[in-house]
N, C-alpha and C positions, 0 to 999 in steps of 0.2 A: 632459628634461621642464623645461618651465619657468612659472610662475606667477606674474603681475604685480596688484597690489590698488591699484585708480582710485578717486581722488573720485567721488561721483555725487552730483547735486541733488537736495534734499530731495523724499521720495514715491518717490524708487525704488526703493528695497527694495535686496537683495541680489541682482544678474545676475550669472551665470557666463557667459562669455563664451569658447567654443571660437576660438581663434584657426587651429586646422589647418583648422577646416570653415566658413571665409570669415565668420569672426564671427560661427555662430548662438549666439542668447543662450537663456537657459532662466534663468527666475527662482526664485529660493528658497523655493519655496513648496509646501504639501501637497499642489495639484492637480498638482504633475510630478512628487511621488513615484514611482519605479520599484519593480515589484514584487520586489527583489531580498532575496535575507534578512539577508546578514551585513553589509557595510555599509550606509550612507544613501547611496541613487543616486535621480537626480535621472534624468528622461524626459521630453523632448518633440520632438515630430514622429520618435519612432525613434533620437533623439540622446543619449546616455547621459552623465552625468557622475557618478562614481562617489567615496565614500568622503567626503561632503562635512561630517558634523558635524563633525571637529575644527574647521577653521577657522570654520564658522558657531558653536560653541560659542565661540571666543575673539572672535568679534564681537560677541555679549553678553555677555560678560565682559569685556571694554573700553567697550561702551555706543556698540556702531557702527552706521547705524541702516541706510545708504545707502552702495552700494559696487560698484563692477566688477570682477570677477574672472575676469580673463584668465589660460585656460591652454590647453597645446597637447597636449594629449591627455585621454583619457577617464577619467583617476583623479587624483587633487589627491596632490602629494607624503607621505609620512609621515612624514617627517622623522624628529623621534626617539620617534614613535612619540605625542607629548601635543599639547597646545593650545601652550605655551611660546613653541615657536619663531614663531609665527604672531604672537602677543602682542606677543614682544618687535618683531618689522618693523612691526609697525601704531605703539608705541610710538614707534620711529624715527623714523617716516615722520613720524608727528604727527596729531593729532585738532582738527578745526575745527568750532566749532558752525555751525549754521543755522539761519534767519531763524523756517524753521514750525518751531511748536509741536509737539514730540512728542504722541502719542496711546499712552494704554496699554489692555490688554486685561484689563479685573477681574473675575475670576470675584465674582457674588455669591451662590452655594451652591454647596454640594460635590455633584462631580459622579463619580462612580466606574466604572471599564471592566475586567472580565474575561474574561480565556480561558485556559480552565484553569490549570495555575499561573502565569499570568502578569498582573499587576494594575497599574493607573495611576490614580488618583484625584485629582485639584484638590480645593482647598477657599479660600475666600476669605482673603485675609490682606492687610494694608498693603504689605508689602515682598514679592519675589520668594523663597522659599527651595525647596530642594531636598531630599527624603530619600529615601533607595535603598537596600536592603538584599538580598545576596546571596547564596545560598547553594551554595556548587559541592562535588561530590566528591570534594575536593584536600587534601591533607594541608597545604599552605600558604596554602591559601583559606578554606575552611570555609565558616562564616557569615560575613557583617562586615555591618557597617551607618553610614551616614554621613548627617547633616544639615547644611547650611549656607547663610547668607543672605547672599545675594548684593549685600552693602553692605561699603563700607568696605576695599575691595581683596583681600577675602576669595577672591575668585576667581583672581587671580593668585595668594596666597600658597600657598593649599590646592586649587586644583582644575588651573589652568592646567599644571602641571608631571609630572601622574599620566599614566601612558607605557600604551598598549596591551596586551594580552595575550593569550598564544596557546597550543595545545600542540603539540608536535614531531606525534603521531600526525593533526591534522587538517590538517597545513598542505600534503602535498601536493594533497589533494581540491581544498582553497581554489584551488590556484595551476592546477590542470586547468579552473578554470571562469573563470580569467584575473584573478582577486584576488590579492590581498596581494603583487605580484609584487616589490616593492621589501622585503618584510620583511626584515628579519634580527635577529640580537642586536642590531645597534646601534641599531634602531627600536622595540623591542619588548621585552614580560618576555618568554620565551620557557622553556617547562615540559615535562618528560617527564612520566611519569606519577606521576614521587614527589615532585621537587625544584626549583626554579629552577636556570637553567642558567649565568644571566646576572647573577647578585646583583650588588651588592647592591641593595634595595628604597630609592625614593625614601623613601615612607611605609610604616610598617607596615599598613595597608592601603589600600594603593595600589590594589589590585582595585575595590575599591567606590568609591574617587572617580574611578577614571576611567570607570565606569559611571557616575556623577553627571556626568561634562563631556560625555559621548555623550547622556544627558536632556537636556542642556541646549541640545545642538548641536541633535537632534530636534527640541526644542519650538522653537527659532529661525524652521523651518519656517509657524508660523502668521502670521510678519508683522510680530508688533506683541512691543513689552517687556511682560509680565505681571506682573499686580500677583496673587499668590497663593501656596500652599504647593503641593508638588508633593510626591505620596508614589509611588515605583515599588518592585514585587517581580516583578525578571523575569529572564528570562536573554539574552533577544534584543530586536529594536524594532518587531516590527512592531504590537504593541498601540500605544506611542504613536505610530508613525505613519498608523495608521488614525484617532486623536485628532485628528493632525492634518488630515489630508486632508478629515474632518468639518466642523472647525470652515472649512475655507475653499473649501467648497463651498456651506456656509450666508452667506458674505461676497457668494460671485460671484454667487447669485439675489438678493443684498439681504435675506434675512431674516435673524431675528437669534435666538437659541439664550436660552433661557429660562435660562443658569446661569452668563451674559459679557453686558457692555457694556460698550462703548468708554467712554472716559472720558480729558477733556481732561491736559496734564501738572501733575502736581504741583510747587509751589514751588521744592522743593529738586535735582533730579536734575537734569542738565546735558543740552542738546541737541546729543547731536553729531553727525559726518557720520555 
């Protein structure tokens, strides 16, 4: 498997780029959402590209706006399972602004989405922040709950580094329907039904931020950097990404959603590729 990240000129968004299927691209966005459940898979023309928020999560959390992403097969590495590894190669590689002016997307009223227990709510705010709260029936899960605003490098410190998680009883299902095929402890917490297997825990609750870098990879889907608060209570994504697919099917007819307007960049935040 191999996966290469291009400069791209201002206005492209995020393209994935199948290098094994003669270069088709499939762009970042809610209209090629796949209806798959566990991870973020990306569809078009029948073309699948699977497992894709970590790395769009760490593209908003370095503040990457335009990018080619070349890879030769149908699932995006896991590496050690976080954003990190992805972070630190873009860090490498190096970030260059450009000429246009970024655009942000501001929610201005709070807008709230339920299905049964699973909940996604926006509400207007200056800065981008996230909150997410959890609650699974694990003896080393429990509840937990996590906020944070996505300034100041906060996102490397506290989010970039929070590692997937899984249980031993569901993973052979996952790998019969041709997921997770690279998991292991070294990617992964991985949990029977009492204990971690693979301690020790980056954070003490590492569950719940890395549910906050999978929101975040999610919402990257609509396009644009958000200026708003962001509250989830879920277990799985496809509530926000039915959010998303909404908001950018109202972009592709031109109309515009009574509770978001675009709005030119602010002063302070940097334009980068």
């Amino acid at each position: 498997m191999a996966l290469r990240i291009l400069p791209a000129s201002a206005g492209t968004g995020i393209v994935f780029r199948r290098t094994d299927l003669d270069g088709f691209e499939i762009e970042a966005s809610g209209r090629n959402v796949a209806r798959v459940s566990y991870a973020t898979s990306l569809m078009k023309k029948g073309v699948l590209i699977s497992t894709t928020e970590h790395l769009l999560s760490a593209f908003i959390g370095v503040g990457i706006d335009n990018a080619i992403v070349e890879l030769d097969n149908l699932e995006l590495p896991i590496l050690d399972g976080s954003a990190r590894p992805f972070v630190e190669m873009i860090q490498k590689a190096g970030i260059r602004r450009q000429r246009k002016a970024r655009t942000y997307l501001r929610i201005v009223r709070e807008v709230e989405l339920r299905e049964g227990d699973k909940f996604i709510a926006v509400y207007p705010a200056e800065a981008y922040s996230v909150s997410y709260a959890i609650n699974f029936p694990h003896p080393k899960i429990g509840r937990q709950t996590f906020c944070v605003q996505l300034t100041n490098g906060s996102y490397l410190r506290e989010i970039a580094p929070a590692r997937t998680f899984g249980f031993m009883h569901e993973a052979e299902a996952l790998r019969q329907q041709g997921l997770i095929r690279g998991a292991s402890t070294e990617n992964a917490i991985v949990m029977d039904r009492d204990e971690v297997l693979n301690p020790p825990l980056r954070f003490a609750d590492e569950f719940v931020r890395h549910k906050v870098l999978d929101l975040i990879g999610d919402l990257a889907l609509i396009g644009k950097q958000i200026l708003a608060r962001s509250w989830r209570i879920a277990l799985a994504t496809p509530c926000t990404l039915r959010w998303c697919r909404a908001f950018c099917e109202t972009s592709r007819t031109g109309k515009r959603l009574r509770w978001m307007r675009l709005t030119p960049p602010r002063p302070s935040p940097p334009r980068p590729v």
